[in-house]
PDB file of the backbone (N, CA, C, O) and the ligand in Angstrom, with CONECT records:
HET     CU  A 101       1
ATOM      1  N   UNK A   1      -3.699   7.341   2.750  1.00  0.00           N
ATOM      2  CA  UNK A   1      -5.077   6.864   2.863  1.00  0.00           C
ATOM      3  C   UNK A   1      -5.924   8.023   3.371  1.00  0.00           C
ATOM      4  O   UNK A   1      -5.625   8.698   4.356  1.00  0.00           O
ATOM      5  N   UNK A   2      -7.001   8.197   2.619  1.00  0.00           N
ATOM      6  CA  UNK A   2      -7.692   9.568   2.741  1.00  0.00           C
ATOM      7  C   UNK A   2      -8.792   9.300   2.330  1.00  0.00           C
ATOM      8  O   UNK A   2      -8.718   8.617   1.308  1.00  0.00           O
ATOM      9  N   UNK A   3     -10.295   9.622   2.798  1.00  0.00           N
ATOM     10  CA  UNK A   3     -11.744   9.926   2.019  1.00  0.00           C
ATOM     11  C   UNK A   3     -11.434   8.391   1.100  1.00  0.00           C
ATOM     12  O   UNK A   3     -11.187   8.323  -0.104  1.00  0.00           O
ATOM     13  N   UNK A   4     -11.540   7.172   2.137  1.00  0.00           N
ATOM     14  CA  UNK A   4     -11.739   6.105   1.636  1.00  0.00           C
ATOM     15  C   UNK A   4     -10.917   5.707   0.112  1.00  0.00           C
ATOM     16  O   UNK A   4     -11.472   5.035  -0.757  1.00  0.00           O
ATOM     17  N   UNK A   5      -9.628   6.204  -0.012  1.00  0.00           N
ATOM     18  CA  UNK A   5      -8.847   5.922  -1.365  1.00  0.00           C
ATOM     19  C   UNK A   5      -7.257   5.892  -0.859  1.00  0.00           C
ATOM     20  O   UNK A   5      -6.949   6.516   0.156  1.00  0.00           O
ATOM     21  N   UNK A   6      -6.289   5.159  -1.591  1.00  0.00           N
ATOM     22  CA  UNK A   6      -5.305   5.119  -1.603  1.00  0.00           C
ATOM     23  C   UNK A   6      -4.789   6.088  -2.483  1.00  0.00           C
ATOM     24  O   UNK A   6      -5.180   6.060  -3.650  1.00  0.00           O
ATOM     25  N   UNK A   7      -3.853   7.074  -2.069  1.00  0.00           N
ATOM     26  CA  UNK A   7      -3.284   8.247  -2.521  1.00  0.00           C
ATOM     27  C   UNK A   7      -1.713   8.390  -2.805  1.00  0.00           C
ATOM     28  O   UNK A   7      -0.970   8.717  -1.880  1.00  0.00           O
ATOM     29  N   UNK A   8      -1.351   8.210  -3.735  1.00  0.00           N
ATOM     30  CA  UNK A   8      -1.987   8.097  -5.234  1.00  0.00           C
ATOM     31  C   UNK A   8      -2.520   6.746  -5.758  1.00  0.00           C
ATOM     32  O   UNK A   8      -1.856   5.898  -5.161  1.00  0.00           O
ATOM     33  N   UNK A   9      -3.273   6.216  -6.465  1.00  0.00           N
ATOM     34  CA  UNK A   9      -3.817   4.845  -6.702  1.00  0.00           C
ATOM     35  C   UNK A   9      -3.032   3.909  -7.525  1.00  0.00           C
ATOM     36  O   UNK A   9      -3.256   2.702  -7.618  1.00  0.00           O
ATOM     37  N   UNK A  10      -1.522   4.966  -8.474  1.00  0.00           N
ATOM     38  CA  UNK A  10      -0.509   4.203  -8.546  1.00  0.00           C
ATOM     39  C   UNK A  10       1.180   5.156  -8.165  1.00  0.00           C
ATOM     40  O   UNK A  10       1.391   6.368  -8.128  1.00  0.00           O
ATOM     41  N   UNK A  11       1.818   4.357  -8.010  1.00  0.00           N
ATOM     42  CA  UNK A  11       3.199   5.079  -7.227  1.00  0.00           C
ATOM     43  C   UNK A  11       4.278   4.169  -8.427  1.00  0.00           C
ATOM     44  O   UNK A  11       4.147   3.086  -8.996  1.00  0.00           O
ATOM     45  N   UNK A  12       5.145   5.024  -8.440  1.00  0.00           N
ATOM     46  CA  UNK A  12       6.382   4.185  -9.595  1.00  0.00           C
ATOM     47  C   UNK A  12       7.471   4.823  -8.874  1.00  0.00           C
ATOM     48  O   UNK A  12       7.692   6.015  -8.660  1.00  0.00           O
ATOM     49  N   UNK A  13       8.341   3.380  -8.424  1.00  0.00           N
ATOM     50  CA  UNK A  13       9.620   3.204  -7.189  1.00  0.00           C
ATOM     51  C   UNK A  13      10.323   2.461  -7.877  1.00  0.00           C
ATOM     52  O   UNK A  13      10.139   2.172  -9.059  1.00  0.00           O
ATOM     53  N   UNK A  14      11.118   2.129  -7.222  1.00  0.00           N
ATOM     54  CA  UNK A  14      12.572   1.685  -7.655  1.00  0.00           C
ATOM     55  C   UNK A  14      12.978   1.063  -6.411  1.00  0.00           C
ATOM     56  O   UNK A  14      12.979   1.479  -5.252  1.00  0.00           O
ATOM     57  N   UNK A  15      13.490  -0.574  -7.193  1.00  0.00           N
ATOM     58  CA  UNK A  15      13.994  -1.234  -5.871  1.00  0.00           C
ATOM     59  C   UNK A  15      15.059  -0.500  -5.063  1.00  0.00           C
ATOM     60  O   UNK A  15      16.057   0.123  -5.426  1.00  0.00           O
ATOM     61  N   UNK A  16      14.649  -0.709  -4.096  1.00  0.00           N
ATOM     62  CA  UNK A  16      15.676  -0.122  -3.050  1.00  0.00           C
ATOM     63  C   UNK A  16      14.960   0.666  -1.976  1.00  0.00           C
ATOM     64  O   UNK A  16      15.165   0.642  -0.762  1.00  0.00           O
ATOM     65  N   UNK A  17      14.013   1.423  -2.717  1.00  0.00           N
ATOM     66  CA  UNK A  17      13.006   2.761  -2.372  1.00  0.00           C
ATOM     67  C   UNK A  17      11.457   2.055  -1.238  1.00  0.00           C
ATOM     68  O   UNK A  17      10.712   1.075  -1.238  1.00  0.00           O
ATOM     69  N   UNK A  18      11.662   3.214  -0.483  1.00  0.00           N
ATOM     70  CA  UNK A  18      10.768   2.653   0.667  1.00  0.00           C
ATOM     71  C   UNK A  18       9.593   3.385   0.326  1.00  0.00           C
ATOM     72  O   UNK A  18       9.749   4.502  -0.168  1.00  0.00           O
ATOM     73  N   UNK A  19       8.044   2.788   0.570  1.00  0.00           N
ATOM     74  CA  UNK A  19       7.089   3.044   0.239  1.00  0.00           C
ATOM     75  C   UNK A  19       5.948   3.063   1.824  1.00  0.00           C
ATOM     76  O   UNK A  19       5.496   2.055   2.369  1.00  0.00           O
ATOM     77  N   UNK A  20       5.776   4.155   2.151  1.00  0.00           N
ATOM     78  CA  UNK A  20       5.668   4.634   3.733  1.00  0.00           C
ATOM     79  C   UNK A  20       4.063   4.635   2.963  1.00  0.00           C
ATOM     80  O   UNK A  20       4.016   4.611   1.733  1.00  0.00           O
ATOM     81  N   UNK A  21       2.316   4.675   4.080  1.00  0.00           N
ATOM     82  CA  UNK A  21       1.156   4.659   4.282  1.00  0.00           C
ATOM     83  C   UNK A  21       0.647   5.283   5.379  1.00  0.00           C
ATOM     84  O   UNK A  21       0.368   4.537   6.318  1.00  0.00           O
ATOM     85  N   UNK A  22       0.388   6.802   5.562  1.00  0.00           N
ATOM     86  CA  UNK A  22      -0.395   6.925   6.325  1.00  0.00           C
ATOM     87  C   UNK A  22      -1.727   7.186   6.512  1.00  0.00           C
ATOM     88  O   UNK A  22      -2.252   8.018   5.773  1.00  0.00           O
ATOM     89  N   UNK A  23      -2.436   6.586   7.436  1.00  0.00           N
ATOM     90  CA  UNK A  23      -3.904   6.388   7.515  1.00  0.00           C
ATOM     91  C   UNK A  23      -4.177   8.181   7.972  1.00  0.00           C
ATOM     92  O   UNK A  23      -3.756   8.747   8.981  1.00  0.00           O
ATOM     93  N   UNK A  24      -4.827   8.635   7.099  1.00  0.00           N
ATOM     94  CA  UNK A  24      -5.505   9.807   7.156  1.00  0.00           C
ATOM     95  C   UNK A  24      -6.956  10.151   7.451  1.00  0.00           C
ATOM     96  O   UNK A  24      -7.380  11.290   7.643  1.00  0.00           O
ATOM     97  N   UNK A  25      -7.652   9.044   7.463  1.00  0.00           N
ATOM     98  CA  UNK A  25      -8.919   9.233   7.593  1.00  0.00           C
ATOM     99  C   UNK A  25      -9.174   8.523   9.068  1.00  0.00           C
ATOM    100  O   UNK A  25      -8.391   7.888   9.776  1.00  0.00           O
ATOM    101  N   UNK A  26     -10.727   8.912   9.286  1.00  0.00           N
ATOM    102  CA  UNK A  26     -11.362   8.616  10.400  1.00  0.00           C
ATOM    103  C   UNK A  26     -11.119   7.139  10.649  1.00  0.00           C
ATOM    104  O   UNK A  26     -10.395   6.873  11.608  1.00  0.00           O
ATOM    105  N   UNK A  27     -11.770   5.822   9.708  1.00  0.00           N
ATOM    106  CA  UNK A  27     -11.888   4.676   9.363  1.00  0.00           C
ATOM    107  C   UNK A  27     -10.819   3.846   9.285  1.00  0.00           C
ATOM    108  O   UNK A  27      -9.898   4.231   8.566  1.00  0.00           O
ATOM    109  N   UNK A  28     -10.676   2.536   9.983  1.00  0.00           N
ATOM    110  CA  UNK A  28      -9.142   2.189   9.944  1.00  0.00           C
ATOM    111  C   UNK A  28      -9.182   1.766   8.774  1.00  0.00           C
ATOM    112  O   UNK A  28     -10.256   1.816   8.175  1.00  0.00           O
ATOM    113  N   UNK A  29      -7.880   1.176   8.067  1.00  0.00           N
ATOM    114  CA  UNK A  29      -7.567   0.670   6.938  1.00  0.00           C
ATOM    115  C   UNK A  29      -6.117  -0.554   6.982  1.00  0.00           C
ATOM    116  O   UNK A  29      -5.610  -0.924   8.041  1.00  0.00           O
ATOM    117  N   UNK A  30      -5.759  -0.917   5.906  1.00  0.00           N
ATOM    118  CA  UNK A  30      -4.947  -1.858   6.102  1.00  0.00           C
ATOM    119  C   UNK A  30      -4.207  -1.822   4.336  1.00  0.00           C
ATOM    120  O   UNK A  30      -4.667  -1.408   3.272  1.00  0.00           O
ATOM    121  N   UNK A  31      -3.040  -2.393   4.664  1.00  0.00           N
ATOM    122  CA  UNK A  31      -2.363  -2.948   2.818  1.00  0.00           C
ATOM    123  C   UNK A  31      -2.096  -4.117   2.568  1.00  0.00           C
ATOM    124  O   UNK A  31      -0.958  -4.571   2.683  1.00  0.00           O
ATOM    125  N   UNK A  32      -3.176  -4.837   2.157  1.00  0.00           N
ATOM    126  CA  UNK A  32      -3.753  -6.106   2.169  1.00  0.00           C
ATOM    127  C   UNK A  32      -2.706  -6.683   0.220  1.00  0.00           C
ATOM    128  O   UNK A  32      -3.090  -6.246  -0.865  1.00  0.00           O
ATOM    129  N   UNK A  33      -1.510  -7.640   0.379  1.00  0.00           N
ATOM    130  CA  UNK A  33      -1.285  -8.026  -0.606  1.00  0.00           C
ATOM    131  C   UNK A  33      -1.867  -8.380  -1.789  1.00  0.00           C
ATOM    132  O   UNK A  33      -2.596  -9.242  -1.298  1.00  0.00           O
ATOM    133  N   UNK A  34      -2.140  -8.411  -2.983  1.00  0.00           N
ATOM    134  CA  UNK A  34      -3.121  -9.153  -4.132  1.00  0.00           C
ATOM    135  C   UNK A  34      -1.893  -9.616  -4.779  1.00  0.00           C
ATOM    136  O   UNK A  34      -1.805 -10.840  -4.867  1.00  0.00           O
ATOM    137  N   UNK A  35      -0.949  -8.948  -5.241  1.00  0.00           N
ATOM    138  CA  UNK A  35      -0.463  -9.968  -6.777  1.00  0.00           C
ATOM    139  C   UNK A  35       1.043  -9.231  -6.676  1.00  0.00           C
ATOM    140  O   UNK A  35       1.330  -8.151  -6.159  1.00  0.00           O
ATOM    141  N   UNK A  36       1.705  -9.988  -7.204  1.00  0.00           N
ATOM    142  CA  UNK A  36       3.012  -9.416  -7.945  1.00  0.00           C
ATOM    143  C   UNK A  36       4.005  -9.805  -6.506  1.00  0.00           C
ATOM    144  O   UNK A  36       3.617 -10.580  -5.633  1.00  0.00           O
ATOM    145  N   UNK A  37       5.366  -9.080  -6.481  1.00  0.00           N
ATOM    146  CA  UNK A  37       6.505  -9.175  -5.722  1.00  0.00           C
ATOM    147  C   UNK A  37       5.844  -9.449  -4.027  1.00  0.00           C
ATOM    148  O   UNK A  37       5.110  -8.550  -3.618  1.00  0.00           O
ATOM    149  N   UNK A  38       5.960  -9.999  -3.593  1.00  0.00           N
ATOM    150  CA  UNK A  38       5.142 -11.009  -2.381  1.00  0.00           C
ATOM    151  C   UNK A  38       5.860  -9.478  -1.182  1.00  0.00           C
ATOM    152  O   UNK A  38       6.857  -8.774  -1.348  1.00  0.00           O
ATOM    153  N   UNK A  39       5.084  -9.475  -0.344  1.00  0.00           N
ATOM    154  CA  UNK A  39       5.098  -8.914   0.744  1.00  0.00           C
ATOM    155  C   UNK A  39       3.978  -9.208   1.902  1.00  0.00           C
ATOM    156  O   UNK A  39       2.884  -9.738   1.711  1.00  0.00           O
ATOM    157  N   UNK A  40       4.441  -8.797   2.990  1.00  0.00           N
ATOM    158  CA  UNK A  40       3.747  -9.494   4.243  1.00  0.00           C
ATOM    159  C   UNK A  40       2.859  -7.886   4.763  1.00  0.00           C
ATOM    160  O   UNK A  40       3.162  -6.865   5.381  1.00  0.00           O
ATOM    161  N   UNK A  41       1.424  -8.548   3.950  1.00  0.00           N
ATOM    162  CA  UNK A  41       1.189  -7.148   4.905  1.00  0.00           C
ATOM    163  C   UNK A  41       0.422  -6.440   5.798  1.00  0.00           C
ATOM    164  O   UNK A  41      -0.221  -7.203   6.518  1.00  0.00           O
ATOM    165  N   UNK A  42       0.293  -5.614   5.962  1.00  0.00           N
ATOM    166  CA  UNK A  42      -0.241  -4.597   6.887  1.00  0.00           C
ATOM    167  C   UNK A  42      -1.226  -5.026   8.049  1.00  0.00           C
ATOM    168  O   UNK A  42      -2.143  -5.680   7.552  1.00  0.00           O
ATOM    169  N   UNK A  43      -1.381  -4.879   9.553  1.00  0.00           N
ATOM    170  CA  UNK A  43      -2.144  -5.064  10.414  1.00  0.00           C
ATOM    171  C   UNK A  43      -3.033  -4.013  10.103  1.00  0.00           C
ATOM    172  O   UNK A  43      -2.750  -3.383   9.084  1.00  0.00           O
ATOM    173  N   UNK A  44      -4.244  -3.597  10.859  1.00  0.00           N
ATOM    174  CA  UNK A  44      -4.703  -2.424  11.066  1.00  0.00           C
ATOM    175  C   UNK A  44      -4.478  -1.204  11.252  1.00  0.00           C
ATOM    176  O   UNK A  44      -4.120  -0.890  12.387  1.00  0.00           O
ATOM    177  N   UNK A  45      -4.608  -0.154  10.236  1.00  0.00           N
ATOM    178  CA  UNK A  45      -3.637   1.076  10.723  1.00  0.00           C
ATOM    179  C   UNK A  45      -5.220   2.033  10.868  1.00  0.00           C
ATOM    180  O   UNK A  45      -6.123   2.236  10.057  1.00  0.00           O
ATOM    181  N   UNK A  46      -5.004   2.475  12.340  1.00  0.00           N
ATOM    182  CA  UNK A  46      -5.684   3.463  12.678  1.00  0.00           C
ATOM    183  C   UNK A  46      -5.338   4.921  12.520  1.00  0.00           C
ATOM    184  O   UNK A  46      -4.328   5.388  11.994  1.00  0.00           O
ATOM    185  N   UNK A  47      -6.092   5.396  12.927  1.00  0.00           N
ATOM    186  CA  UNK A  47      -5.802   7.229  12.126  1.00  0.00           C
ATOM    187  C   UNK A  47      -4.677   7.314  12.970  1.00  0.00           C
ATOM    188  O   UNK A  47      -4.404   7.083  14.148  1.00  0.00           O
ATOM    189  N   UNK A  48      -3.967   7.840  11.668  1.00  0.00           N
ATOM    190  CA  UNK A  48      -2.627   8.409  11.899  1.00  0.00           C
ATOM    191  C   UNK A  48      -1.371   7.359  12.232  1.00  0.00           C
ATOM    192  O   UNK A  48      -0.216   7.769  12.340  1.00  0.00           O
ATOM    193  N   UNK A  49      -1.780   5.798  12.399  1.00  0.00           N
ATOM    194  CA  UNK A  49      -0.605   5.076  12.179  1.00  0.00           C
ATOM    195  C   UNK A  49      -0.064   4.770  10.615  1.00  0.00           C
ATOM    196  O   UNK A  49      -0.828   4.734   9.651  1.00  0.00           O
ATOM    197  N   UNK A  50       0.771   4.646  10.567  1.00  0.00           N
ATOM    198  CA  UNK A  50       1.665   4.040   9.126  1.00  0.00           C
ATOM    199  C   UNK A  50       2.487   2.499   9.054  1.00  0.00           C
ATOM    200  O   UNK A  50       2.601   1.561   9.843  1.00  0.00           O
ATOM    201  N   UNK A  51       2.926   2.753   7.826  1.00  0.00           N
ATOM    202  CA  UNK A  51       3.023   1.396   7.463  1.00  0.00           C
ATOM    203  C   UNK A  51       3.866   1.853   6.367  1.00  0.00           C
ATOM    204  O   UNK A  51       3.611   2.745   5.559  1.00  0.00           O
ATOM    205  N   UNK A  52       5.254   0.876   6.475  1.00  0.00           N
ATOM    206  CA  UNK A  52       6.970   1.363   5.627  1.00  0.00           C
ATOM    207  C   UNK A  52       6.531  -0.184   4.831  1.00  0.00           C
ATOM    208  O   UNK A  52       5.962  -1.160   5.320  1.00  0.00           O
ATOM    209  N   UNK A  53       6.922  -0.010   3.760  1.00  0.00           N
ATOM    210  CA  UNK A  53       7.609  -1.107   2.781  1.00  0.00           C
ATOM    211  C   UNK A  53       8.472  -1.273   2.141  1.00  0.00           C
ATOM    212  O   UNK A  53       8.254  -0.793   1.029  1.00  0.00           O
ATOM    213  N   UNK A  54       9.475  -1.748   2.222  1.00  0.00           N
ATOM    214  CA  UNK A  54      10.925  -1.640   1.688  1.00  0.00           C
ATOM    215  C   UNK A  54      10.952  -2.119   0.242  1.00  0.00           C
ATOM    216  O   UNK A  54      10.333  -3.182   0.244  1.00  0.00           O
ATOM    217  N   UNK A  55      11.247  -1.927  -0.622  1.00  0.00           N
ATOM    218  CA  UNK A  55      10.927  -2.635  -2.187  1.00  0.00           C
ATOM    219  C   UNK A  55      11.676  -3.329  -2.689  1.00  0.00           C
ATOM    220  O   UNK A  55      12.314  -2.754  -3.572  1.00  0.00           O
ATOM    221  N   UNK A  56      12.033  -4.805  -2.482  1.00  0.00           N
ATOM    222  CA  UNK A  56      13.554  -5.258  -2.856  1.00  0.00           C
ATOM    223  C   UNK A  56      13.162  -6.035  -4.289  1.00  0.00           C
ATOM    224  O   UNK A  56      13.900  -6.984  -4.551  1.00  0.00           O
ATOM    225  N   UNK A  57      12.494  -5.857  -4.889  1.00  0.00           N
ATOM    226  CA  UNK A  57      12.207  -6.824  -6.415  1.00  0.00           C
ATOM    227  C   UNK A  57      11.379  -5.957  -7.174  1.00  0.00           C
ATOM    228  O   UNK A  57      10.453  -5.270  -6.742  1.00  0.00           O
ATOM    229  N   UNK A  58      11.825  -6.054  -8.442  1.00  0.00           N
ATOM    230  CA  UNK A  58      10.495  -5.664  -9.482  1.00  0.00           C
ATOM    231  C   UNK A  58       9.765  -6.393  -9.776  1.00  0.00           C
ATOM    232  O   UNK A  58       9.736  -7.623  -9.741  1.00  0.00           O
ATOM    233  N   UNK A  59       8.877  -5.386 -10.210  1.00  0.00           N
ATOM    234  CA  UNK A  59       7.728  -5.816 -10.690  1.00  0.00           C
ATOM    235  C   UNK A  59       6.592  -4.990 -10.073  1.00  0.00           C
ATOM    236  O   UNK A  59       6.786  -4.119  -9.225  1.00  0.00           O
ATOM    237  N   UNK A  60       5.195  -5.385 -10.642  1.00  0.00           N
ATOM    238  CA  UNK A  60       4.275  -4.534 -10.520  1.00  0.00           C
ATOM    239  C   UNK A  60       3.225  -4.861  -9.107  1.00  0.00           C
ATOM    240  O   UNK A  60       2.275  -5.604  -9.353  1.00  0.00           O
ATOM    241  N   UNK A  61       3.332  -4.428  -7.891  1.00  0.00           N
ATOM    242  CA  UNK A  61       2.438  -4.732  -6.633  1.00  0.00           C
ATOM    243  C   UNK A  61       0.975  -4.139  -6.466  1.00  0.00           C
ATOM    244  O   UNK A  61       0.762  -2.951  -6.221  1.00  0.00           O
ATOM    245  N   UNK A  62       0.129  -4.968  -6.603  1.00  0.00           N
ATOM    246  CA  UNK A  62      -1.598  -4.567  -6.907  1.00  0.00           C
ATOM    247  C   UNK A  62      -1.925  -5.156  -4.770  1.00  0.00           C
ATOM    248  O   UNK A  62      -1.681  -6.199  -4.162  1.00  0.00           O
ATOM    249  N   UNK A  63      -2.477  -3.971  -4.400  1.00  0.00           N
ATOM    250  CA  UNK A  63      -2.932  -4.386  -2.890  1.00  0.00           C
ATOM    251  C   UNK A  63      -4.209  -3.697  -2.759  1.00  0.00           C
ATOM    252  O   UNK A  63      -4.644  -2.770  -3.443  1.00  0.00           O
ATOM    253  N   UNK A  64      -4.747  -4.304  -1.756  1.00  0.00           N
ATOM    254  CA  UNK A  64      -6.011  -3.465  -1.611  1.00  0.00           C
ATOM    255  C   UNK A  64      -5.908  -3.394   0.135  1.00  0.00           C
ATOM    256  O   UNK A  64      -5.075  -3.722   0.979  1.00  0.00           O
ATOM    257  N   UNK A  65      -7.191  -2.800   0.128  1.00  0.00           N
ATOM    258  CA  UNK A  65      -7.789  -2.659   1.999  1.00  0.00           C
ATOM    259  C   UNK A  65      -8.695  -3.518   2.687  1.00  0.00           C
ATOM    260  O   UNK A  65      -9.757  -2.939   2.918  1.00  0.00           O
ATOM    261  N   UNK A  66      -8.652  -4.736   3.111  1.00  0.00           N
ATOM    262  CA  UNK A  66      -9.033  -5.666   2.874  1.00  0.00           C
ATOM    263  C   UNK A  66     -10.769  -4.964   3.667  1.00  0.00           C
ATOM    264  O   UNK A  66     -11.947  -5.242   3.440  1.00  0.00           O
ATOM    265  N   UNK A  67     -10.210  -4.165   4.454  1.00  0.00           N
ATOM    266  CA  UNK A  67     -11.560  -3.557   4.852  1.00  0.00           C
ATOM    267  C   UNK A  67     -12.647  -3.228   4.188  1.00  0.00           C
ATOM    268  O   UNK A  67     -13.737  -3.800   4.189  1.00  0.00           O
ATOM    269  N   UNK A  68     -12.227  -2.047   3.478  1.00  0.00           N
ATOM    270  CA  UNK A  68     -13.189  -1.813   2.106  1.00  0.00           C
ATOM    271  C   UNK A  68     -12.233  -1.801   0.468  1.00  0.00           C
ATOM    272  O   UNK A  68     -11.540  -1.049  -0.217  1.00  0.00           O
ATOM    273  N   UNK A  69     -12.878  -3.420   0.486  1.00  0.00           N
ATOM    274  CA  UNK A  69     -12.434  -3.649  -1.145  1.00  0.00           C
ATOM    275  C   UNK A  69     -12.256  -3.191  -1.973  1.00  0.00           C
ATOM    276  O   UNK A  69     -11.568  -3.659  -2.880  1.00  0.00           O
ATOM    277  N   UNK A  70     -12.845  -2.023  -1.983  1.00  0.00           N
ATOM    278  CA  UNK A  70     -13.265  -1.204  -3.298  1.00  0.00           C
ATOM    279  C   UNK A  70     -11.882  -0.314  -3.416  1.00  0.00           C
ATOM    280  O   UNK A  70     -11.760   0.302  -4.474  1.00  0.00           O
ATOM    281  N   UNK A  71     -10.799  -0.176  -2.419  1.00  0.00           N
ATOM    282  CA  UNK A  71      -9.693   0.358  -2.101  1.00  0.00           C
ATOM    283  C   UNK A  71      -8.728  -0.642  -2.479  1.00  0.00           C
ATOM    284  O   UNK A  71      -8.362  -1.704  -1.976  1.00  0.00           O
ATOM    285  N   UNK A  72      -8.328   0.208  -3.835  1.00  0.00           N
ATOM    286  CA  UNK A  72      -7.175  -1.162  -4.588  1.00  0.00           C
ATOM    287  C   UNK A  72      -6.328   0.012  -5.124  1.00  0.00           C
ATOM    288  O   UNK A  72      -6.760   1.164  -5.180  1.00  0.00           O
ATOM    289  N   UNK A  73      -4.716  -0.474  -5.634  1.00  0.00           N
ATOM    290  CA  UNK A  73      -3.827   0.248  -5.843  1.00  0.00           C
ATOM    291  C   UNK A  73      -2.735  -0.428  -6.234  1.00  0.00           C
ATOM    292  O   UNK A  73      -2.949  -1.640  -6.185  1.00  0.00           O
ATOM    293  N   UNK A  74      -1.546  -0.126  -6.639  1.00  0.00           N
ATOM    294  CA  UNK A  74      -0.618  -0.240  -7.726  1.00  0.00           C
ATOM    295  C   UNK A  74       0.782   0.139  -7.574  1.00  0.00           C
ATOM    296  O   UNK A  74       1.105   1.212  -8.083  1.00  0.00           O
ATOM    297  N   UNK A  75       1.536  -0.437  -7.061  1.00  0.00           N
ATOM    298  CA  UNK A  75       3.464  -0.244  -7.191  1.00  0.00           C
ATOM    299  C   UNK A  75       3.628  -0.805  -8.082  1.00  0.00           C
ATOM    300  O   UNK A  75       3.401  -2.014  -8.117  1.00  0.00           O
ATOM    301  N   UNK A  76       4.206   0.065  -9.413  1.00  0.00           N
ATOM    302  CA  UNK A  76       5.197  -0.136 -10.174  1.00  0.00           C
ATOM    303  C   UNK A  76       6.448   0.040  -9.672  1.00  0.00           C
ATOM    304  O   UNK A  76       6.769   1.162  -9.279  1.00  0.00           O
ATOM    305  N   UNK A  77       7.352  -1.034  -9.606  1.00  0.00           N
ATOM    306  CA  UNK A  77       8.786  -1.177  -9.224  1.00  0.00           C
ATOM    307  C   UNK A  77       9.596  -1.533 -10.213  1.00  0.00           C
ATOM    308  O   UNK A  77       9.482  -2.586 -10.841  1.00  0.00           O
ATOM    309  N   UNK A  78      10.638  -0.496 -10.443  1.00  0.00           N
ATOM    310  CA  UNK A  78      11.378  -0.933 -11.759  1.00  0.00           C
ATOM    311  C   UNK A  78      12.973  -1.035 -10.523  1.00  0.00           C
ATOM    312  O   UNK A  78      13.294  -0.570  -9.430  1.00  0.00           O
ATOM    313  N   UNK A  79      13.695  -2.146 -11.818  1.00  0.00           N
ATOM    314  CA  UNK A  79      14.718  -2.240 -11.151  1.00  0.00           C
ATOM    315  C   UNK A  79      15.941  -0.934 -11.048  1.00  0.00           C
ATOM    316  O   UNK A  79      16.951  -1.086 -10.360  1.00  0.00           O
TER     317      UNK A  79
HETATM  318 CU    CU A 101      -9.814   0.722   4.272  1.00  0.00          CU2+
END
């Protein structure tokens, strides 16, 4: 998380594979679930905290920042 964007805006993992977030910018942020393989997520991550996601299912994970919406993004998870 950097200059208000998720970096990269899509990531392609593989179940098993852990998918780590760190807040890089000034502004807190968060990894707010939308669609696909269900996960519980993210509290507030202030500069420089992170946030691990373990990937146990495929399929394709669309999340955003619930902070600023406009911050949306994409796990492709193949099995
Ligand atoms: Cu944000």
């Amino acid at each position: 998380m950097k200059d208000l964007a998720f970096g990269p805006a899509t990531v392609h993992a593989r179940v098993g594979q852990t998918v780590k977030w760190t807040n890089e910018d000034s502004p807190p942020h968060n990894v707010t679930y939308v669609s696909g393989p269900k996960f519980a997520s993210s509290g507030t991550l202030g500069t420089g905290a992170s946030f691990t996601l373990k990937l146990t299912q495929a399929g394709t994970i669309h999340y955003f920042c619930s902070i600023h919406p406009f911050m949306k993004a994409t796990i492709v998870v193949s099995p």
